[in-house]
LUMVOMI-245292 format. One record per residue (C-alpha): residue in three letters; y, z, x; residue number from 1. Coordinates in Angstrom, 3 decimals. Layout:
BEGIN
+-----+----------+----------+----------+-----+
:   r :       yy :       zz :       xx :   k :
+-----+----------+----------+----------+-----+
: ala :        Y :        Z :        X : NUM :
...
+-----+----------+----------+----------+-----+
This chain:
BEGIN
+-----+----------+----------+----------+-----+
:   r :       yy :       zz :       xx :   k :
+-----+----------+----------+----------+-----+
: unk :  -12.005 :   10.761 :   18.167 :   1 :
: unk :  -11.210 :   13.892 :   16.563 :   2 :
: unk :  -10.018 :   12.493 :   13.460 :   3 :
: unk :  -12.696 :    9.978 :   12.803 :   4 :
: unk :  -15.212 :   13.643 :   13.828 :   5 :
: unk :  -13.230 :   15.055 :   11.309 :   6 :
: unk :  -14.062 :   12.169 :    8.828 :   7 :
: unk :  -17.747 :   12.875 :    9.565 :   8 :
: unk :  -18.027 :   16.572 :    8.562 :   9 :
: unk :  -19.696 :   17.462 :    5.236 :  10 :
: unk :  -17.855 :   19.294 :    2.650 :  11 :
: unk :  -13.927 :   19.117 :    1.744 :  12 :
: unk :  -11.741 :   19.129 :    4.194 :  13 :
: unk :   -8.376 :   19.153 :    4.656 :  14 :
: unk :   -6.552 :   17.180 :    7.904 :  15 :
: unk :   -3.155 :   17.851 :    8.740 :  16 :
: unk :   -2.178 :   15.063 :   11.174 :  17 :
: unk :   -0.717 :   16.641 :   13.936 :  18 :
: unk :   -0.066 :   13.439 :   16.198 :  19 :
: unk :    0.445 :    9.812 :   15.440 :  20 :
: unk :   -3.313 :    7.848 :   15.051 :  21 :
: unk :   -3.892 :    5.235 :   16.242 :  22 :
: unk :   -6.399 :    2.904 :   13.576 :  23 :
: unk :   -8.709 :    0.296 :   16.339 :  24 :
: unk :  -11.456 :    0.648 :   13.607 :  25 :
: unk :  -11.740 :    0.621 :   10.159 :  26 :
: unk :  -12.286 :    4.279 :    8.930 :  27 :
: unk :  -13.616 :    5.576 :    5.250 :  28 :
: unk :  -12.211 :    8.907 :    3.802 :  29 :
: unk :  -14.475 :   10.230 :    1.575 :  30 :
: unk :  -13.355 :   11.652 :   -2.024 :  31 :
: unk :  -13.868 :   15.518 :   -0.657 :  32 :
: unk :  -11.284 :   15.128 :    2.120 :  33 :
: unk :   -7.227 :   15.325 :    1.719 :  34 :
: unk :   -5.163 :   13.826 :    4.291 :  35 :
: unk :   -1.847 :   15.914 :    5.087 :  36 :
: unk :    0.578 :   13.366 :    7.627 :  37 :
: unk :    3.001 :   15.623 :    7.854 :  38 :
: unk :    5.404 :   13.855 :    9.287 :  39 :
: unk :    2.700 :   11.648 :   11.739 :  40 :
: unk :    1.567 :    8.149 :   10.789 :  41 :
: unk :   -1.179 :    5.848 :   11.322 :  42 :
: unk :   -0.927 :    2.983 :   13.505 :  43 :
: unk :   -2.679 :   -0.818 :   13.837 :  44 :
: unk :   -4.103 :   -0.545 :   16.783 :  45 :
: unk :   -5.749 :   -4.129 :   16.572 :  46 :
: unk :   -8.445 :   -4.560 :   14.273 :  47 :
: unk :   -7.906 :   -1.020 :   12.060 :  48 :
: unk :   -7.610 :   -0.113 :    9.380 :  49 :
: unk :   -8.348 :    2.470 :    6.488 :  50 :
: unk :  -10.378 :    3.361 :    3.264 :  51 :
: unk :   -8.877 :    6.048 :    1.697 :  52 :
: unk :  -10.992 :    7.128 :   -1.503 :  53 :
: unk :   -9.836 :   10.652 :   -0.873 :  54 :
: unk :   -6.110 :   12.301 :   -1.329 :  55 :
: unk :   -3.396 :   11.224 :    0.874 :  56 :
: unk :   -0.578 :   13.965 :    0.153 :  57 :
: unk :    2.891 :   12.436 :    1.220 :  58 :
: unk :    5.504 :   11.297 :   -1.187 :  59 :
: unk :    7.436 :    8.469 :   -0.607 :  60 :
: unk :    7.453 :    8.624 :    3.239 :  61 :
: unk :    6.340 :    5.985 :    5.187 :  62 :
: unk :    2.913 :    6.468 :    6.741 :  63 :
: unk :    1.521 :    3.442 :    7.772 :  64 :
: unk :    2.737 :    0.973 :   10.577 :  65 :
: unk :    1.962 :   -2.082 :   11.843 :  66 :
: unk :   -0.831 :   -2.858 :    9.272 :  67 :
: unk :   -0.984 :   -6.255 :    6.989 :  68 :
: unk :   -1.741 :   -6.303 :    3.327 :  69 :
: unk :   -5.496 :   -5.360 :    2.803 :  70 :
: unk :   -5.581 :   -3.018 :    5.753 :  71 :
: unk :   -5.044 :   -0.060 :    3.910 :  72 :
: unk :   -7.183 :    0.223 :    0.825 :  73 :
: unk :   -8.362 :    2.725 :   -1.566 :  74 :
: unk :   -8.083 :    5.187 :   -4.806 :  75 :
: unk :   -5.890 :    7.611 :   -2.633 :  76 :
: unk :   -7.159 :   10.303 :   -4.751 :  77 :
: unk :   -5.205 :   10.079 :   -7.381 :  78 :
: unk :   -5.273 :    5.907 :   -7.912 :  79 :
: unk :   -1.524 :    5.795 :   -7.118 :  80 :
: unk :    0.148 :    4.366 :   -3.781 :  81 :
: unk :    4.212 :    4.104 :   -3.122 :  82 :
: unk :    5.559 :    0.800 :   -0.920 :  83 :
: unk :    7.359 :    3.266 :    1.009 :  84 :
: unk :    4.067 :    4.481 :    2.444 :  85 :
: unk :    3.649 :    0.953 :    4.134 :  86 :
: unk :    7.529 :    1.056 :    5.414 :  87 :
: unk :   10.637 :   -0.796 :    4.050 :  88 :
: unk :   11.679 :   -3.261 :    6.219 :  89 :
: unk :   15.659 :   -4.438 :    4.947 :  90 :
: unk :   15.741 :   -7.163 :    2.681 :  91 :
: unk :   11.954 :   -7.843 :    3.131 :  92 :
: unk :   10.883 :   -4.843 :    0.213 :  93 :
: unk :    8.171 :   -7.279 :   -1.181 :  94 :
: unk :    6.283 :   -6.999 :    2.464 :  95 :
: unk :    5.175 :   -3.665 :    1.762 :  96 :
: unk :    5.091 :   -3.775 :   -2.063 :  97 :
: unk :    2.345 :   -6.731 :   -1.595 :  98 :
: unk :    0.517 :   -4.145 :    1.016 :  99 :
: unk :    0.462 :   -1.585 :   -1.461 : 100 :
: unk :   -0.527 :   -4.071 :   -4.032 : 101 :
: unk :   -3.615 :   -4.989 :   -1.866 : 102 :
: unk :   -4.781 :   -1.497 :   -1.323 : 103 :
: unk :   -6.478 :   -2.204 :   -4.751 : 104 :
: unk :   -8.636 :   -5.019 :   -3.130 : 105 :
: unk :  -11.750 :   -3.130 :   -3.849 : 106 :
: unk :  -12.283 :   -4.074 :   -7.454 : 107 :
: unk :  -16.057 :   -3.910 :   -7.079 : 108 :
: unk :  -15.824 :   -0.199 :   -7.184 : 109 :
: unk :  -14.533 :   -0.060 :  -10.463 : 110 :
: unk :  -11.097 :    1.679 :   -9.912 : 111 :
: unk :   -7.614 :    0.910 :  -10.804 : 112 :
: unk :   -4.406 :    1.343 :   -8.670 : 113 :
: unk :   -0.536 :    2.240 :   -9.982 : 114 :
: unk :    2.021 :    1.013 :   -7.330 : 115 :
: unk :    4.791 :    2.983 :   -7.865 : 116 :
: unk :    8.139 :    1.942 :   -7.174 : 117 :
: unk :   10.835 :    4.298 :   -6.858 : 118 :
: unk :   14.736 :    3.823 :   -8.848 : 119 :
: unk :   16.228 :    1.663 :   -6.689 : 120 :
: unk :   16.805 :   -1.968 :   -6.186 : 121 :
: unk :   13.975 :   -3.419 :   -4.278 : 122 :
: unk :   15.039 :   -6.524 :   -2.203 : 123 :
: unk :   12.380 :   -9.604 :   -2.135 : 124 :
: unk :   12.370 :  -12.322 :   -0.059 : 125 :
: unk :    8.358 :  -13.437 :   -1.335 : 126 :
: unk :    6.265 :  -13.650 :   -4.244 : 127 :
: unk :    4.942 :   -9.970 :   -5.617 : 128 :
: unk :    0.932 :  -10.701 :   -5.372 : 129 :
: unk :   -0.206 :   -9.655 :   -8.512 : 130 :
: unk :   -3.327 :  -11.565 :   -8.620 : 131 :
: unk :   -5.650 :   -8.162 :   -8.971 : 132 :
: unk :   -6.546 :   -7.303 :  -12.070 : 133 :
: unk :   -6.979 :   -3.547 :  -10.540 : 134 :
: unk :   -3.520 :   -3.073 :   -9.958 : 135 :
: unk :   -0.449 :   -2.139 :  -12.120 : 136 :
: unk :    3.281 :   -2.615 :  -10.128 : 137 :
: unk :    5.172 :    0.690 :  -12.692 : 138 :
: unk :    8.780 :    1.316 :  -12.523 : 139 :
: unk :   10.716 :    4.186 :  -13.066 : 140 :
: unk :   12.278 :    2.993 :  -16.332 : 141 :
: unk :   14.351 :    1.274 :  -17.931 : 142 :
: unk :   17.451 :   -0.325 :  -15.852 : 143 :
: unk :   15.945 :    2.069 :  -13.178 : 144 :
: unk :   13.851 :    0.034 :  -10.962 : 145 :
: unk :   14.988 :   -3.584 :   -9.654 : 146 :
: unk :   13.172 :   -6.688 :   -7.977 : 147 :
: unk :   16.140 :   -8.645 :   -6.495 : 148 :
: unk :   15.441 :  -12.204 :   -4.545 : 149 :
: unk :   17.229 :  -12.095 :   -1.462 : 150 :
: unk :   19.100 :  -15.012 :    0.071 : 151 :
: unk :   15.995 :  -15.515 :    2.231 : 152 :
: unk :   14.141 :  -16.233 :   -1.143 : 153 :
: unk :   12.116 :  -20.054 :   -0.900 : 154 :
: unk :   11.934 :  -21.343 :   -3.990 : 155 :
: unk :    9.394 :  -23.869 :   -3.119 : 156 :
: unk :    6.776 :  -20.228 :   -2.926 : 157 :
: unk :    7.461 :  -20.668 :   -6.870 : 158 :
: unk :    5.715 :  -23.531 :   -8.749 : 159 :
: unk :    5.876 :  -24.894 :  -12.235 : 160 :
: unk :    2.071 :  -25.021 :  -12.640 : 161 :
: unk :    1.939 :  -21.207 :  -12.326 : 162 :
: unk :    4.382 :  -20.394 :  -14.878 : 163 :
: unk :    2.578 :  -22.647 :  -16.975 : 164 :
: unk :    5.036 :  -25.645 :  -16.876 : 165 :
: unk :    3.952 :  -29.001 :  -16.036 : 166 :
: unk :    6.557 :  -30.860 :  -13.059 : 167 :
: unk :    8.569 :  -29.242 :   -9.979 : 168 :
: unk :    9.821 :  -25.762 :  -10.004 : 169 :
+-----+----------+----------+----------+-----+
C-alpha cells in the first residue's frame, strides 16, 4: 500500500525499498521516480507485475522473483536491464536473459532496450527470444561474454526453416 501511495505522489521521488514487495497488481513507475532496492526485491504475488519507465538503481543484483518473461517491463530509466536482475537460476541463464529480453515488450512506446550481459559464460538450456525489434542482447567484448548450450539443450527448439534452411534441423 505504501509503495503503490508512493507511486501516486506528484513530483520526483525517490523510494528506497526497505522490505521485500510483494507485486498482486500490475504497477506503473512514472519517469520522475527512482527506485533504490537496496538489498529488497519484488515478488509475484499472483497476477503482478511492473512498468518501470522510471530509474531502477541496482547493478547486477537480482531484484525480481518469481515473475515470467513480460512481467517486468519498461525503459528503466536509462533503456538498459541486466539478466541478473531477474535471478540466475544454474544452468538455466537463458530463463532470465529471455525475461530481460521481454521487458522491451512495449514497442508501441517507441523505446529501445540494451540487455546487458555481464563477462562470464552464460549457460542456456532454451532459445534466446530475440524476436523484438526493441531490444539489443550487448556483451562485454570480445571473448568476454559466452552463450553456452547446456546438456539440457533440445535441439528439436531449433528448426531449419528459421535459419533459413529448407529440411530438419
Amino acid at each position: 500500500a505504501q509503495f503503490q501511495a508512493a507511486l501516486l505522489e506528484s513530483g520526483p521521488i525517490t523510494l528506497h525499498l526497505r522490505a521485500d514487495i510483494t507485486l498482486t497488481a500490475i504497477h506503473t513507475v512514472g519517469t520522475d521516480k527512482v527506485i533504490i532496492p537496496d538489498n529488497y526485491r519484488f515478488i509475484q504475488g499472483g497476477s503482478g507485475g511492473l512498468i518501470c519507465m522510471g530509474t531502477l538503481d541496482k547493478g547486477r543484483d537480482q531484484v525480481f522473483s518469481g515473475f515470467v518473461a513480460g512481467d517486468i517491463t519498461g525503459t528503466f530509466g536509462s533503456n538498459l536491464a541486466y539478466p541478473e536482475w531477474w535471478g540466475l537460476t544454474d544452468g538455466r541463464h537463458d530463463v532470465a536473459i529471455n525475461c530481460a529480453v521481454k521487458a522491451a515488450r512495449l514497442v508501441s512506446s517507441g523505446f529501445g532496450l540494451r540487455v546487458s550481459l555481464a563477462t562470464r559464460v552464460y549457460d542456456v538450456a532454451a532459445p534466446i527470444d530475440l524476436a523484438s525489434t526493441a531490444v539489443a542482447l550487448v556483451g562485454s567484448g570480445r571473448n568476454l561474454t559466452f552463450l553456452r548450450a547446456t546438456t539440457a539443450w533440445d535441439a528439436k527448439w531449433v528448426k531449419a526453416e528459421q535459419w533459413g534452411a529448407p529440411g530438419d534441423p
